[in-house]
C-alpha positions in Angstrom: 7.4 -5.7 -33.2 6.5 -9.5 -31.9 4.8 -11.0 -29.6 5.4 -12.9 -26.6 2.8 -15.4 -25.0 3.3 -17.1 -22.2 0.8 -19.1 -20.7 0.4 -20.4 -17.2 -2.5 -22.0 -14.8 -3.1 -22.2 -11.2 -6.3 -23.6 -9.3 -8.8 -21.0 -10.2 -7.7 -19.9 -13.7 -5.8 -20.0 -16.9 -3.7 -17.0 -16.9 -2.2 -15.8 -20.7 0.5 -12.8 -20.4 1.0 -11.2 -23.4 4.4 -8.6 -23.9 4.4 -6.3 -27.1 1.9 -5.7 -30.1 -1.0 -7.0 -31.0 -1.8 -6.8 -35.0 -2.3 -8.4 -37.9 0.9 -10.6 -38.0 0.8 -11.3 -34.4 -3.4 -11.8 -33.6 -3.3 -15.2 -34.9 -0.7 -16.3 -32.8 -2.5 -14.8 -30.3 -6.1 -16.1 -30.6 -3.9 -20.0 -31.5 -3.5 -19.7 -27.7 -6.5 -18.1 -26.6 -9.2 -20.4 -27.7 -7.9 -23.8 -27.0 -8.4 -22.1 -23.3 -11.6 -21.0 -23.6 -12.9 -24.4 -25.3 -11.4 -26.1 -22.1 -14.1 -24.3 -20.1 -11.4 -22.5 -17.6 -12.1 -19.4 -16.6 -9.3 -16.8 -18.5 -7.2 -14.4 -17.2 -5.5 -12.2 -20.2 -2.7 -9.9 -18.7 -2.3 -7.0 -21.4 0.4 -4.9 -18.8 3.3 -5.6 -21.3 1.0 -4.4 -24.7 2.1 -1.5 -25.9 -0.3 -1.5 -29.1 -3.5 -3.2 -30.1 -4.3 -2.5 -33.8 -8.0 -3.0 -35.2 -7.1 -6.9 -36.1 -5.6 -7.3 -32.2 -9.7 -5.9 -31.1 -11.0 -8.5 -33.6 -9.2 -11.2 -32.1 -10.5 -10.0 -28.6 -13.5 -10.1 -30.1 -13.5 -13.5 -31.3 -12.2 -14.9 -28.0 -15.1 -13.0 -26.1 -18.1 -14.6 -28.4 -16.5 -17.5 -28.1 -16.3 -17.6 -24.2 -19.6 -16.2 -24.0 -20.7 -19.3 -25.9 -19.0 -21.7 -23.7 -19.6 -19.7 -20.2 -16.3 -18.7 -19.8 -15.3 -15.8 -17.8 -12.7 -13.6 -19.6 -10.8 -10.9 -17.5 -8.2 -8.2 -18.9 -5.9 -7.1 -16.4 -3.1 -4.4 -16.7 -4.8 -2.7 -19.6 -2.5 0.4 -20.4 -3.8 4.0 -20.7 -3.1 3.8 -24.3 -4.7 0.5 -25.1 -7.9 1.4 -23.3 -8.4 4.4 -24.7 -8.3 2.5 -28.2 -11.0 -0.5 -26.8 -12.7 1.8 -24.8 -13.2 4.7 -28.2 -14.1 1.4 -29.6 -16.7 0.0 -27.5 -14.5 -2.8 -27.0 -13.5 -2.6 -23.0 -17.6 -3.3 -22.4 -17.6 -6.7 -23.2 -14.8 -6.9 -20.8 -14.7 -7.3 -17.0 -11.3 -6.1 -16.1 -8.8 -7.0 -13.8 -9.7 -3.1 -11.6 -13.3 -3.7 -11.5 -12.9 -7.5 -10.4 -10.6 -5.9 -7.6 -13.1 -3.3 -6.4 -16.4 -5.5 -6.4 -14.0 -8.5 -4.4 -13.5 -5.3 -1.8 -17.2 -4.3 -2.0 -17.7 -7.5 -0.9 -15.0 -7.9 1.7 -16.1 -4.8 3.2 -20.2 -5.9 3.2 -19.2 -9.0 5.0 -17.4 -7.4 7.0 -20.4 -4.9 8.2 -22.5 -8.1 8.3 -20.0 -9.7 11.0 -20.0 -6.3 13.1 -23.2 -6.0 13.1 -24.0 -9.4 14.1 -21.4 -9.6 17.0 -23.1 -6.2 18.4 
């Protein structure tokens, strides 16, 4: 199977849609798009709904792109991670160095929600 990478920005981010598997014939093409991102300083948004697969060179390319956007301060978020592919990075260990897209979308809520509290308890 390929790979398809398609890259597009908006304001906030860098946004990097990936559709099939990620291995050893398809990482590098992979991580060729990742890291000039990272390097830029942008924060990165990796969508992973359309990855059906991620072999152990597709977590070593993750890998890779995480030290390297810890080294430049970039955040890195994984959104759409399938049941299968995050049982492999989570059996792994992998899925902790990652915020992902869910828990980005609950602690924006917890937020909402506390400001929200905030403001009703200040117009009382």
């Amino acid at each position: 199977m390929t790979l398809n990478v398609k890259e597009r920005r908006n304001k906030t981010a860098t946004v990097v849609v990936a559709t099939g598997e990620i291995n050893s014939e398809t990482s590098p093409q992979l991580l060729a798009t990742l890291l000039p991102v990272v390097r830029e300083g942008r924060p990165l948004r990796i969508d992973l709904t359309a990855v059906t697969y991620v072999s152990s060179a597709g977590l070593r390319t993750l890998l890779v792109v995480y030290r390297e956007a810890q080294h430049a301060g970039v955040a890195v978020t994984l959104y759409g991670v399938s049941e299968e592919v995050r049982f492999v990075m989570s059996a792994t260990g992998f899925l902790d160095f990652f915020e992902t897209g869910e828990a980005a979308e609950a602690e924006a809520k917890a937020k909402a929600r506390g400001r929200a509290a905030v403001k009703s308890a200040v117009a009382r």
